[in-house]
C-alpha positions in Angstrom: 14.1 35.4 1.7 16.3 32.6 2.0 14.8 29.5 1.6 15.7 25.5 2.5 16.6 23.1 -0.2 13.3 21.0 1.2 11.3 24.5 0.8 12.5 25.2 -2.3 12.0 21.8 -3.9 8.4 21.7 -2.6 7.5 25.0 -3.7 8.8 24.0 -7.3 6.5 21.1 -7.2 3.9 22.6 -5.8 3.8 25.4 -8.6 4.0 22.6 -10.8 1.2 21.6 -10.1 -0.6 24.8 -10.0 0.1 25.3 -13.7 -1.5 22.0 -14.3 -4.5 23.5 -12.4 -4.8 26.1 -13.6 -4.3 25.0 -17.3 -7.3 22.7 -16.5 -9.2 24.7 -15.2 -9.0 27.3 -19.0 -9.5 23.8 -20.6 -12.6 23.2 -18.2 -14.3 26.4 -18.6 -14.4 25.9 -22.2 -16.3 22.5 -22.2 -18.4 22.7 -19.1 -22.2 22.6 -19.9 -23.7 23.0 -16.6 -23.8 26.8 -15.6 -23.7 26.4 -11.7 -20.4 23.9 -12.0 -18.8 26.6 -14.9 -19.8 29.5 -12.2 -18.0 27.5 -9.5 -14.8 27.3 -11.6 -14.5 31.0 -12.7 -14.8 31.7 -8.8 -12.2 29.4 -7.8 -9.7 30.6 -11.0 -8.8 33.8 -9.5 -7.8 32.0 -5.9 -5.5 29.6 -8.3 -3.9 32.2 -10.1 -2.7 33.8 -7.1 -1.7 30.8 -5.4 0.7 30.3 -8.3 1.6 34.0 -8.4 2.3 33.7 -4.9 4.7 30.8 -5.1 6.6 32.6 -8.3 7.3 35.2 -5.9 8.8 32.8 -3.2 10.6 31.6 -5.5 12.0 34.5 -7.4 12.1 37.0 -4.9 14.6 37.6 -1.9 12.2 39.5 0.3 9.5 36.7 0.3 5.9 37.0 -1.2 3.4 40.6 -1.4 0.8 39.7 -0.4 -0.4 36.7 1.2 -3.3 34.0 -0.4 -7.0 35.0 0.7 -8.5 32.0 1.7 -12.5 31.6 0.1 -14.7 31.2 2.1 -16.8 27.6 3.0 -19.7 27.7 1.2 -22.8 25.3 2.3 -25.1 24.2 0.1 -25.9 20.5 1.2 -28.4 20.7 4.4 -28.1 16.7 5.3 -24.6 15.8 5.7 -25.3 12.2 6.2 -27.6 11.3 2.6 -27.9 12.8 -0.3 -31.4 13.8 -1.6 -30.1 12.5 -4.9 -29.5 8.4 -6.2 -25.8 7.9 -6.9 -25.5 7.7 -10.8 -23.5 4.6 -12.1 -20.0 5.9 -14.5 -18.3 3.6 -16.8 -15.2 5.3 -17.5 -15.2 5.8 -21.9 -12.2 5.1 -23.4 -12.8 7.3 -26.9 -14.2 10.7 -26.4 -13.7 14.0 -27.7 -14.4 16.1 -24.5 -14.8 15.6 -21.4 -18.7 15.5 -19.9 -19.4 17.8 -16.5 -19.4 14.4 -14.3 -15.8 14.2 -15.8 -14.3 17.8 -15.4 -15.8 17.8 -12.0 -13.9 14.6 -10.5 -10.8 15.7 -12.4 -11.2 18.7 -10.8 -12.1 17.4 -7.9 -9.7 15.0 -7.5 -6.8 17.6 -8.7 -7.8 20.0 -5.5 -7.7 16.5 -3.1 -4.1 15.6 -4.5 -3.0 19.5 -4.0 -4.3 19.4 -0.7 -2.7 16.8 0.4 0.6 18.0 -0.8 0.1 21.5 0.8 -0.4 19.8 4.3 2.7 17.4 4.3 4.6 20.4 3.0 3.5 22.9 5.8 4.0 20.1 8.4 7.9 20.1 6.6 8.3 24.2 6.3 11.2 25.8 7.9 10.0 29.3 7.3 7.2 30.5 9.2 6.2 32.6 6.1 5.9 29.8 4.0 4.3 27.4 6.4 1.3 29.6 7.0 1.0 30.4 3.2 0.9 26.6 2.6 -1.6 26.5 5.8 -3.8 28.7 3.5 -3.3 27.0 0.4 -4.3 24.0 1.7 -7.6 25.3 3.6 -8.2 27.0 -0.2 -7.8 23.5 -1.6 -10.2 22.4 1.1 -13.0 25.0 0.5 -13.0 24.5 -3.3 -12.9 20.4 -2.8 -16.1 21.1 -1.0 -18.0 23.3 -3.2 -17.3 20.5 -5.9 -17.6 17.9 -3.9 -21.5 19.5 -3.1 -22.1 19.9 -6.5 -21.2 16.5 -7.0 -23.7 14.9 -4.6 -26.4 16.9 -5.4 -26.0 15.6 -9.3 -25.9 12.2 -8.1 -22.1 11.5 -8.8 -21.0 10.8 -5.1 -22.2 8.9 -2.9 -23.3 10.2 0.4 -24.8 8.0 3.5 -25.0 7.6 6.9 -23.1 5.4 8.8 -25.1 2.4 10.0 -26.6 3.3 13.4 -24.8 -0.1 14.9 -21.1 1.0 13.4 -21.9 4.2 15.1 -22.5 2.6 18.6 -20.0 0.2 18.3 -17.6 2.1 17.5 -18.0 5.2 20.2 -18.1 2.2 22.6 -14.5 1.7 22.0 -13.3 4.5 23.6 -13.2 6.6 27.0 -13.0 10.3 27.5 -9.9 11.4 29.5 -10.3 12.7 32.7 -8.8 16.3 32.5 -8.6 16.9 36.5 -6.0 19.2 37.4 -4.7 20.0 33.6 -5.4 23.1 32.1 -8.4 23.7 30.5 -9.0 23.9 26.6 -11.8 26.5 26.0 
């Protein structure tokens, strides 16, 4: 498969950055002391794994990838979207520490999976190659799916914030706007 400079170069990066994931993710599963955050990790591994196998094959193969990347599905835990049932817990980031606590692994974690995201957008939005921008389509909904699962963990522990917007932001700010008139264009359904 032949491949743009652009492509190539983000692919490199991008499976950069899975081997820093995925390195994390060993180092996580070794230190994690809560058994519903480990259990989220070792379901998430696999899905890494082959997002980085999948970009070796890009890169090293002239016929493109196997297979293509399963995308996890979203999981919902959280039933109110707008507060959490649980305070937000103050951190203090510790400069000497031997390991990393499960508030810690999860908002590296956390934070890793926001950052790939990210990356896998603005580099499908740049892909060339069909192939390659519906893989890093997937990647990036992956990234997406896991962030949440985290990110639900997170709130119900107390380490994220979660609250509604104030009921007079709300108003004032669906005030501001108008819905278009879609007359004779074609419809959406």
């Amino acid at each position: 498969m032949q491949l743009a400079s652009h492509e190539v170069n983000d692919l490199r990066e991008l499976t950069t950055s899975c081997v820093n994931s995925i390195t994390n993710m060993a180092l996580f599963l070794n230190s994690v002391q809560d058994n519903e955050l480990k259990s989220l990790i070792q379901k998430h591994l696999p899905y890494h794994i082959k997002d980085y196998n999948t970009k070796v094959e890009y890169l090293s193969r002239t016929s493109g990838a196997k297979t293509g990347l399963p995308i996890p599905p979203i999981t919902n835990i959280i039933q109110n979207y707008t507060n959490s049932e649980t305070n937000t817990l103050p951190v203090t980031p510790r400069t000497d520490l031997q390991e990393l606590n499960d508030r810690e692994i999860a908002t590296s974690y956390l934070l890793t999976l926001k950052r790939a995201g990210r990356e896998y957008a603005w580099a499908a939005m740049e892909a060339s190659n069909p192939e390659i921008r519906m893989f890093l389509e997937d990647a990036f909904k992956m990234s997406s799916h896991h962030a949440y699962d985290i990110w639900q963990w997170m709130v119900q522990k107390g380490y994220y914030p979660l609250e509604a917007a104030p009921a007079e932001t709300m108003e004032k700010l669906g005030n501001m706007y108008n819905t278009v008139e879609q007359g004779n264009l074609e419809t959406i359904h």
